[in-house]
FIGUZA-938551 format. One line per 3 residues: for each residue x, y, z of N, C-alpha, C, O. Coordinates in Angstrom, 2 decimals. Each point is the difference from the previous one (the first is absolute). Example, Ala and Ser with C-alpha at 12.3 -4.5 7.8 and 13.67 -1.06 7.14 Angstrom:
2
13.19,-5.69,7.80,-0.89,1.19,0.00,0.90,1.20,0.00,1.04,-0.02,0.66 ~ -1.39,1.07,-1.38,0.82,1.19,0.06,-0.77,1.09,0.73,0.51,1.11,0.17
% end
This chain:
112
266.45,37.86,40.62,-0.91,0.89,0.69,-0.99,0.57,-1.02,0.34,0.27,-1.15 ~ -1.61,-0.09,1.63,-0.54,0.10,-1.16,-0.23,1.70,-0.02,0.39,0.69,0.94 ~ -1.14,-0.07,-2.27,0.04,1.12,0.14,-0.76,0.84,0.48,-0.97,-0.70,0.29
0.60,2.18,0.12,-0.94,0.36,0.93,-1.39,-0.45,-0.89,-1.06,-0.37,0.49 ~ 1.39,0.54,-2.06,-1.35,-0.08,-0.59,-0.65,-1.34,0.11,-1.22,-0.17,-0.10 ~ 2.22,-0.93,0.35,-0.78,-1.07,0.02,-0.46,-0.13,1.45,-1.14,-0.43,0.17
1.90,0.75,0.95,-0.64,0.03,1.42,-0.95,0.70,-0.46,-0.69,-0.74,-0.70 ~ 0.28,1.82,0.72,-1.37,0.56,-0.22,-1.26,-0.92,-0.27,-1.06,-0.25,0.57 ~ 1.83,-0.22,-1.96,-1.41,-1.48,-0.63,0.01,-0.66,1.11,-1.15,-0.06,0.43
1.90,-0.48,0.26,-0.25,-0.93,1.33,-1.10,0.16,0.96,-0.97,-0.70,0.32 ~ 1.57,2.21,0.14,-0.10,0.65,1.12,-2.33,0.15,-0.08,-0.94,-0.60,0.53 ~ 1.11,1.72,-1.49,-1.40,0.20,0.00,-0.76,-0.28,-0.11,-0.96,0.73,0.25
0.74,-2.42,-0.84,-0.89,-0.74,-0.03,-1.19,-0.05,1.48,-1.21,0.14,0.18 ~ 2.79,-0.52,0.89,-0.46,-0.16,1.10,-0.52,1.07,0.74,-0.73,-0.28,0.95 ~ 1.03,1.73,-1.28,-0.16,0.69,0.59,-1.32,0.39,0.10,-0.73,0.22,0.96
0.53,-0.16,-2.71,-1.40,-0.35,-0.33,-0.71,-0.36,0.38,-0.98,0.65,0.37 ~ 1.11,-1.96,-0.28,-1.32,-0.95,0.54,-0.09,-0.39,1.28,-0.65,-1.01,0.28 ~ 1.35,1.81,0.78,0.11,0.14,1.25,-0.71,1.77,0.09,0.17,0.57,1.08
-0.77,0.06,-1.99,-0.95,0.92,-0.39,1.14,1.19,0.87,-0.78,0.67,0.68 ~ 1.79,-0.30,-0.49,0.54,0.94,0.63,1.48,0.79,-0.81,1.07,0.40,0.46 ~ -1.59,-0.42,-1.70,0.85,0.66,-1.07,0.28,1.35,0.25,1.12,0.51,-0.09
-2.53,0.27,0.50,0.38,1.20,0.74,0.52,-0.10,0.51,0.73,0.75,-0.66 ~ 0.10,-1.09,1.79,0.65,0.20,0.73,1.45,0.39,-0.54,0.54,0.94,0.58 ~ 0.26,-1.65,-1.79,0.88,0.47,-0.64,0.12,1.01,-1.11,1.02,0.29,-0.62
-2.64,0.37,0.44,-0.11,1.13,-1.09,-0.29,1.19,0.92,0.19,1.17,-0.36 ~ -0.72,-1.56,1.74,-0.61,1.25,0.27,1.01,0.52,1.40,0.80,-0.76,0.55 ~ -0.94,1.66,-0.29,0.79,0.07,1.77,-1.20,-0.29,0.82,-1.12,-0.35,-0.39
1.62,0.61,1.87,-0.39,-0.54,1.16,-1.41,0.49,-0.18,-0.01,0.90,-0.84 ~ -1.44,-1.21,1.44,-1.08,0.75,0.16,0.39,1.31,1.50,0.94,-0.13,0.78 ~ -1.98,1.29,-0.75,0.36,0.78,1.05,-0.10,-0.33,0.65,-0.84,-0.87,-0.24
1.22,0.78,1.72,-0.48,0.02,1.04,-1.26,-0.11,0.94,-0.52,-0.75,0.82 ~ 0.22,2.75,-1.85,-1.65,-0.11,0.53,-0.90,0.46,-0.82,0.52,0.99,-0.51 ~ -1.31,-1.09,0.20,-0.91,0.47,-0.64,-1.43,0.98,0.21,-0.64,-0.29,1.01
0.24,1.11,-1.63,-1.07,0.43,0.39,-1.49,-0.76,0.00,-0.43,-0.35,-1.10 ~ -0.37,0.06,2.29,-0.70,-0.57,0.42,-1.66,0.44,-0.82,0.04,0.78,-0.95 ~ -1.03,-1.19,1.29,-1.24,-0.01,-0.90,-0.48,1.69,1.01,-0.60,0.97,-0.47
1.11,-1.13,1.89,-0.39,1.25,1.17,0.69,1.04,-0.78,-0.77,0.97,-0.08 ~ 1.99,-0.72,-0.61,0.83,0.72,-0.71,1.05,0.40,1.33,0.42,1.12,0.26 ~ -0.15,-2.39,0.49,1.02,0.23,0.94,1.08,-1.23,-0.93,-0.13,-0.83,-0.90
1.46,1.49,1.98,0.72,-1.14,-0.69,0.35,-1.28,0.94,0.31,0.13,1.19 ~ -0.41,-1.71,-2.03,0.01,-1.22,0.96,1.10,-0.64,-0.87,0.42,0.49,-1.05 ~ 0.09,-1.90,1.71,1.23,-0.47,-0.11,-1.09,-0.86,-1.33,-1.15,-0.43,0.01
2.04,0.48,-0.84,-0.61,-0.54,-1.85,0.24,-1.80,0.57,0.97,-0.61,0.45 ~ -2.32,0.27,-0.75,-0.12,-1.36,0.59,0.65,-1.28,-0.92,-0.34,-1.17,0.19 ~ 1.36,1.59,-1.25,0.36,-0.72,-0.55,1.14,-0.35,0.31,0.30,-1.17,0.23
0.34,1.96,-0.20,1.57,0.17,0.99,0.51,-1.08,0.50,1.15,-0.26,-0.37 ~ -1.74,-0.58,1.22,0.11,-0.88,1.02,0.55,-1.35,-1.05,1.10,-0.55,0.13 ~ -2.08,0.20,-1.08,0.03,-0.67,-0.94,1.33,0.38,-1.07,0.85,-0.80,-0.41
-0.91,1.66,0.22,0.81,0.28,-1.17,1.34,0.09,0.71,0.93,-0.28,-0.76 ~ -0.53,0.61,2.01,1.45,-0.28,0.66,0.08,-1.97,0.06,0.85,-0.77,-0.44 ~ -1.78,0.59,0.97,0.07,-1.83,-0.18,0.56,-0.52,-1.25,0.96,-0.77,-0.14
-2.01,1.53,-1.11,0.45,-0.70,-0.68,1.54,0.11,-0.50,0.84,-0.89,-0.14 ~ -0.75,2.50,-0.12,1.58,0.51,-0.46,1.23,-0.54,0.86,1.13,0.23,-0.45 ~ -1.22,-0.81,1.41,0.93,-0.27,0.93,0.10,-1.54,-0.03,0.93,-0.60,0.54
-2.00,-0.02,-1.24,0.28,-1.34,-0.85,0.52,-0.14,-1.15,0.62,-0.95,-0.49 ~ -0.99,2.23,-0.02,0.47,-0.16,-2.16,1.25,0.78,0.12,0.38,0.29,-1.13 ~ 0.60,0.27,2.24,0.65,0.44,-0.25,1.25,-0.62,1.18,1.09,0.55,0.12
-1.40,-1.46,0.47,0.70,-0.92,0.30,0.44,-1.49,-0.99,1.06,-0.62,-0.08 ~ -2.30,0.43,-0.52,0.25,-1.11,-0.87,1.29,0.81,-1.48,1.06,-0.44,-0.45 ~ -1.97,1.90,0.09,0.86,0.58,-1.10,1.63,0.15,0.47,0.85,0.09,-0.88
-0.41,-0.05,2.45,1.04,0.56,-0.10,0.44,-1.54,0.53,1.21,-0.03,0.20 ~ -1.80,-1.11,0.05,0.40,-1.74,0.11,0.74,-0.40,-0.75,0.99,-0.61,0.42 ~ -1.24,0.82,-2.03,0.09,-0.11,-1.12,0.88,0.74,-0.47,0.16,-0.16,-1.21
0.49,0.93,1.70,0.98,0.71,-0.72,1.76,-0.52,0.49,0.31,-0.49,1.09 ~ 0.48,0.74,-2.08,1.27,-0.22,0.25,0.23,1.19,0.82,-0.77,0.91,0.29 ~ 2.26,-1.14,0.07,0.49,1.44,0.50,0.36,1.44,-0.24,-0.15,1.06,0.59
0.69,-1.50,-1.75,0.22,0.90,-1.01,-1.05,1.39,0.04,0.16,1.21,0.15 ~ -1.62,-2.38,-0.43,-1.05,0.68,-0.40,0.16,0.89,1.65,0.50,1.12,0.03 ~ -0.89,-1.67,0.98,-0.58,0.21,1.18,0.65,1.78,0.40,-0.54,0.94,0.60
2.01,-1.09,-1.30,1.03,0.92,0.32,-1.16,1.14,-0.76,0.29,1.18,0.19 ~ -1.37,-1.40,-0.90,0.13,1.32,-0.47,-1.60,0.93,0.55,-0.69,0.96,-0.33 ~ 0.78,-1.97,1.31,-1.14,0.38,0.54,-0.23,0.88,1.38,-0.94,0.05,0.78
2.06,0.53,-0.82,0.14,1.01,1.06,-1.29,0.82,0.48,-0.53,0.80,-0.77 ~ 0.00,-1.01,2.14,-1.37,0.74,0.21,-0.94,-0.16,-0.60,-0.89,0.84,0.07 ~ 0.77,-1.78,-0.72,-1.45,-0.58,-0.71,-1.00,-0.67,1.26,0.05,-1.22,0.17
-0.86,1.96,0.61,-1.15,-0.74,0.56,-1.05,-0.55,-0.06,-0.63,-0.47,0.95 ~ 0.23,0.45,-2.51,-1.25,-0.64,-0.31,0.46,-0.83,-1.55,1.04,0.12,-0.65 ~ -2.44,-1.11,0.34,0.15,-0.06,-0.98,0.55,0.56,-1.71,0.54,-0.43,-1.01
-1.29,1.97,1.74,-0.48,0.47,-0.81,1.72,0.81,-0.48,0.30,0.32,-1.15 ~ 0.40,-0.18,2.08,1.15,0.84,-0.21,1.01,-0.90,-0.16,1.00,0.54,-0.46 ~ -0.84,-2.14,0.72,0.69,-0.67,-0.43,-0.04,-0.01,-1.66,0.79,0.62,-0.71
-1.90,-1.47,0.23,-0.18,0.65,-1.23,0.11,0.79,-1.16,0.00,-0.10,-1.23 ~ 0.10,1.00,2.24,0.02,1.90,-0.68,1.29,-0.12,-0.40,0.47,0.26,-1.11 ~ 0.41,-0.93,2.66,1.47,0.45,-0.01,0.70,-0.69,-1.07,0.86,0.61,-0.64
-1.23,-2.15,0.32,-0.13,-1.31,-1.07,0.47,0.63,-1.31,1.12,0.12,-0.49 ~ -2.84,0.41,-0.09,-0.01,0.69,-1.00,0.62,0.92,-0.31,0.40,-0.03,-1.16 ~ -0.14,0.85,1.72,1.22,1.45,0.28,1.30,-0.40,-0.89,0.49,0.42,-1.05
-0.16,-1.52,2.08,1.85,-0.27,-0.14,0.07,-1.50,-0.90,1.10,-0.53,-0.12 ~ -2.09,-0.01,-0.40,-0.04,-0.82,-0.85,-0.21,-0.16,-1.53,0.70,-0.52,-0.87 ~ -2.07,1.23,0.86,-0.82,-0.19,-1.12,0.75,0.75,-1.05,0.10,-0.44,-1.15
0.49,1.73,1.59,0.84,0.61,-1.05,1.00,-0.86,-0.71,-0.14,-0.36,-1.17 ~ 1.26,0.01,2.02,1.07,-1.44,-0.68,-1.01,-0.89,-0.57,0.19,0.15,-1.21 ~ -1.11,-0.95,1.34,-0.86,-0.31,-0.83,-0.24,-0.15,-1.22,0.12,-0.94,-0.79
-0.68,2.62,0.70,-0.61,0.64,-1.16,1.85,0.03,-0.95,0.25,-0.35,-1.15 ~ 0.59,0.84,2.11,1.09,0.52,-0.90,0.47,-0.93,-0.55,0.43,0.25,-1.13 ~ -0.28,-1.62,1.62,0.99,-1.23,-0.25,-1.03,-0.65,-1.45,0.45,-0.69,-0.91
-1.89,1.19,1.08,-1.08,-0.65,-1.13,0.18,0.83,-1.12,0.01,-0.47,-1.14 ~ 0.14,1.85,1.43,0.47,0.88,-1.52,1.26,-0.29,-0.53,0.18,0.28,-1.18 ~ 1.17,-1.03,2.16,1.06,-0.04,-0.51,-0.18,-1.48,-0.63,1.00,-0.40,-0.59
-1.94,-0.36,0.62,0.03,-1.14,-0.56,-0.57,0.07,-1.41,0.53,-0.41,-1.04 ~ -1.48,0.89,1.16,-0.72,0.35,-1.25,0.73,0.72,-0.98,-0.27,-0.22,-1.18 ~ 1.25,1.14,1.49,0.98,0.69,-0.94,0.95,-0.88,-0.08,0.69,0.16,-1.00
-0.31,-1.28,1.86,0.82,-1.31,-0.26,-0.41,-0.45,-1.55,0.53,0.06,-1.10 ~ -1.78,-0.54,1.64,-0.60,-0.98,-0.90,0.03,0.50,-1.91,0.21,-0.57,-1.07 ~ -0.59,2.09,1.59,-0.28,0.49,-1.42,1.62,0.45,-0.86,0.41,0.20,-1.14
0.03,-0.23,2.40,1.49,-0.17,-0.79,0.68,-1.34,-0.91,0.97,0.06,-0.75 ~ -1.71,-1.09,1.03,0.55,-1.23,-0.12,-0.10,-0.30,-1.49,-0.94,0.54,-0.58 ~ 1.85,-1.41,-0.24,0.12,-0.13,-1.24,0.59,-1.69,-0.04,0.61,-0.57,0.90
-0.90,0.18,-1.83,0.66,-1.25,-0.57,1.02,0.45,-1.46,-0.36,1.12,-0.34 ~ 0.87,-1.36,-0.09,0.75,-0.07,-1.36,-1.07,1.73,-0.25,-0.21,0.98,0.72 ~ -0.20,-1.36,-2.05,-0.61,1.43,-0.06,-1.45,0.25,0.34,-0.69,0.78,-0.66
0.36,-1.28,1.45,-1.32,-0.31,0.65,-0.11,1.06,1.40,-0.99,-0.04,0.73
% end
C-alpha cells in the first residue's frame, strides 16, 4: 500500500490539470452572494462547483481502501475529505520520517 505521501504525488497531478485544486484547499463557495444591486443572489458558481466536487470526491473516495474510507466520517465535500486525510494521516507521516532519520543517523558499521 503505498503511502499517503506518495498518493498525494499521484493524486494532484490530476487534480491539477483538471484546474479544480481548489476544491481540496478551499471549502464549499457560499451560497449567496451579494449582488452588483447590493441585494443578495444565489453565487452563480455554485452550480458548477457542486458538479464538479461531487465528481472529485467520488473518484477521491473510488480510490480509497477501507480502512481509509473508515475515517471519513461526515466528510461531504472534497474539501473535508481531504482535510479529514491530512488530519489523521500526515502526522504518522511526518512522525514515522523523523523516526527514520534518527534510525539512519544512528547507524554505524565497525567504527564508522
Amino acid at each position: 500500500m503505498p503511502s499517503p505521501g506518495e498518493s498525494t504525488v499521484k493524486v494532484l497531478p490530476l487534480i491539477h490539470s483538471l484546474g479544480i485544486e481548489h476544491h481540496i484547499h478551499e471549502p464549499k463557495p457560499a451560497d449567496e452572494i451579494i449582488g452588483s444591486a447590493g441585494k443578495k443572489i444565489k453565487n452563480p458558481i455554485l452550480d458548477a462547483w457542486i458538479n464538479n466536487d461531487g465528481l472529485l470526491m467520488s473518484w477521491l473516495i473510488g480510490n480509497m481502501k477501507e480502512e481509509v474510507l473508515s475515517m471519513l466520517f461526515g466528510a461531504d465535500t472534497s474539501y473535508s475529505v481531504w482535510k479529514s486525510l491530512q488530519e489523521q494521516l500526515l502526522p504518522n507521516t511526518e512522525e514515522n520520517q523523523a523516526q527514520l532519520k534518527n534510525s539512519l543517523y544512528a547507524l554505524y558499521k565497525g567504527t564508522l
